[in-house]
KESE-57182 format. One record per residue (C-alpha): residue in one letter; z, y, x. Coordinates in steps of 0.05 Angstrom, whole numbers, plus 5000, padded with zeros to 4 digits. Each point is the difference from the previous one (the first is absolute). Layout:
N
aZYX;...
***
This chain:
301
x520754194924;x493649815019;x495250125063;x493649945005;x495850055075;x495849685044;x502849825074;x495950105056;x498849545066;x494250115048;x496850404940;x501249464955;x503750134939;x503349444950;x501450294928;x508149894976;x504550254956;x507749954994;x504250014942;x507149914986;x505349925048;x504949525029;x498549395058;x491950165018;x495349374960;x493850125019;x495649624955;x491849765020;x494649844949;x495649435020;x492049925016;x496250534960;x504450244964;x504450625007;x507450375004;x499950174924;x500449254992;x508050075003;x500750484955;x501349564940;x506749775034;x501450675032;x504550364955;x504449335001;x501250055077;x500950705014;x506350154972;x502849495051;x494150095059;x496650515033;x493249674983;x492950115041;x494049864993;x494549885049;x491350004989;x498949565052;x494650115050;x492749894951;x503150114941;x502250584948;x500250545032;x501349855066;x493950025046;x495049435022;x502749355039;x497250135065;x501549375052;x495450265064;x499949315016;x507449744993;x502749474969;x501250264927;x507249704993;x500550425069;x497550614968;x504249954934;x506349855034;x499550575043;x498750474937;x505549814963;x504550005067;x497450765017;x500850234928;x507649694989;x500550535063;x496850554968;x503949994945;x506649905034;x501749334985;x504249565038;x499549344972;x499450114931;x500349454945;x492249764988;x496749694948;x492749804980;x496049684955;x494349535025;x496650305054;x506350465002;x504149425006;x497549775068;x500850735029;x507449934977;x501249295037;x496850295054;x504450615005;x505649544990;x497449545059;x498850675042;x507750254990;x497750544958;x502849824935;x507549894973;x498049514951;x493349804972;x497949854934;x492249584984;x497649974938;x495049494997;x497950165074;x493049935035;x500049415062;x503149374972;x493549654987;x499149275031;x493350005030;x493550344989;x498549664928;x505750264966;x498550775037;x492949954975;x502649974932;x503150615000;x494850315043;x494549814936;x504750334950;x498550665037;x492749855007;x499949934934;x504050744985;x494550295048;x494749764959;x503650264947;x500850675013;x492650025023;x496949804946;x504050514963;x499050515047;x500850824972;x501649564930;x507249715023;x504350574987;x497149914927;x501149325003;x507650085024;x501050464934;x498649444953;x505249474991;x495249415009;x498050345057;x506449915024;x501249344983;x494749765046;x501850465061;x507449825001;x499849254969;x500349655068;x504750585034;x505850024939;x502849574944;x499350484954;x494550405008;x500150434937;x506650445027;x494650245052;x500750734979;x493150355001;x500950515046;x502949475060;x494049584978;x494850615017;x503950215066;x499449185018;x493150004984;x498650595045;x504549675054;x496149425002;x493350295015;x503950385047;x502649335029;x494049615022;x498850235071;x508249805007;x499649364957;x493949765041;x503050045066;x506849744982;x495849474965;x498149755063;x505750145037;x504749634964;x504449495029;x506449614979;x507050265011;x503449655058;x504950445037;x508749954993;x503250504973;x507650155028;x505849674972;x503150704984;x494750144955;x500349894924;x493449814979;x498749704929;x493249694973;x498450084925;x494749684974;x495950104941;x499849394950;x493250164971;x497750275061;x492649785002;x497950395072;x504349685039;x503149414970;x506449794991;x499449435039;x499350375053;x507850224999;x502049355030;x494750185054;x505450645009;x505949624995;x497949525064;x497650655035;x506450424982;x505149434984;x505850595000;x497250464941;x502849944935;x494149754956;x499550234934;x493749794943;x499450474953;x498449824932;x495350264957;x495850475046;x495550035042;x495850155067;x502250784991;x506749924957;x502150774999;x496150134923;x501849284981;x507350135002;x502650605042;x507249914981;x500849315027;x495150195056;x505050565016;x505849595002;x497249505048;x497950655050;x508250324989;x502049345011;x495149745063;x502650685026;x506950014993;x504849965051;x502149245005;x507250074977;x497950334933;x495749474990;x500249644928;x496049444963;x493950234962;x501849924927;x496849294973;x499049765064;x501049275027;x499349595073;x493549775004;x498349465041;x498150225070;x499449775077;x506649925024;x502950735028;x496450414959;x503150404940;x495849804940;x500450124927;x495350104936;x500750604955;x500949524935;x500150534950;x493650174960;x497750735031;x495550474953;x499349584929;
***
């Protein structure tokens, strides 16, 4: 079954659907991007989760990031907070990707998360060289879509096209389908006003997340937004988390290779006892206290 609304606080409304049923995962895209970004991997979790999926504030269909002055990490956490109450959720399992991954640490570090799950998650940069790295990369998108301008849903149609939007964000760019390439592309432009201000408002993860919490950090081994060298940056900050590398995708794994990116979401949100090794993977070495391990096998050819 699947639902499809908007949920309304003060007036403002976030976009969501829910599928499937089972423990709640709700699942949250990262910085420009959009909820349709799961839907490669969705059909694999929803026979065992009831899965949904959030716009966030800025971005697909969900209305403009408005801060009226806030701090923006203020402003998003209180979002996501009033929406897990408008949809009834009581601690639901929550996962993200990039930007989505630092909302779901810091629902886990609120209490309003059972487990968390980060794939390659915004906020474990060092200092303000390696940030401004990442921060050029979407500088460089912006110019992008600018000089493309009414041409880039064209552009999105062709496969070269393609290649160049999605090269930096995904291993394998060509399994971009056309149609989530045009809804991106639209996303984007829709983006910028959001992208700009979390741009500046960006700062590194630093809070602790409860003991009782299952949290587990997969990284992306070709991940060339943020870097893989920044997981050791998460496994100092979250020494606790299982840490996985993921090999052979990248920055936004879910086209790469959605059936190994849905087992590591079934398994980052499963309830501890149930929990099993991921297939092909081995201890990695790690700081001391933290549960580490690289996904050895080779993921999408």
């Amino acid at each position: 079954m699947k639902t499809t609304r908007r949920e309304r606080r003060e007036g403002v409304m976030l976009a969501c659907e829910r599928h499937g049923s089972g423990e709640p995962l709700v699942l949250v895209h990262g910085v420009t991007h959009r909820r349709q970004a799961w839907y490669p991997v969705l059909d694999r979790l929803t026979e065992h989760r009831e899965v949904i999926l959030v716009d966030l504030p800025g971005h697909g269909q969900s209305p403009p990031l408005v801060t009226k002055g806030f701090p923006v990490e203020d402003v998003l956490r209180a979002e996501f907070k009033e929406f897990l109450t408008d949809q009834g959720l009581d601690r639901p399992h929550v996962a993200g990707n990039s930007l989505g991954g630092l909302i779901a640490l810091g629902a886990g570090a609120e209490g309003d998360a059972r487990s968390v799950t980060a794939l390659s998650p915004a906020g474990f940069w060092r200092n303000n060289a390696e940030f401004a790295y990442t921060r050029a990369i979407f500088l460089r998108f912006c110019a992008l879509s600018d000089r493309l301008g009414q041409h880039a849903e064209s552009f999105a149609r062709s496969r070269a096209g393609r290649q160049v939007m999605y090269r930096v964000l995904c291993a394998h760019p060509g399994r971009v389908p056309v149609d989530q390439a045009i809804g991106d592309a639209r996303a984007f432009r829709y983006a910028r006003p959001a992208l700009d201000i979390l741009l500046r408002a960006a700062e590194p993860f630093d809070r602790e997340i409860p003991a009782d919490v299952p949290v587990t950090i997969a990284w992306a081994a070709r991940d060339l937004v943020l870097p893989p060298w920044q997981a050791a940056r998460a496994k100092e900050v979250v020494p606790q988390a299982e840490h996985l590398m993921m090999r052979g995708v990248g920055h936004v794994p879910m086209t790469d290779d959605p059936s190994y990116v849905a087992k590591v979401l079934l398994r980052g949100s499963a309830p501890a006892a149930s929990i099993a090794p991921l297939h092909g993977a081995r201890p990695a070495k790690g700081r001391a206290g933290a549960r580490t391990h690289v996904a050895a096998r080779a993921i999408g050819g």
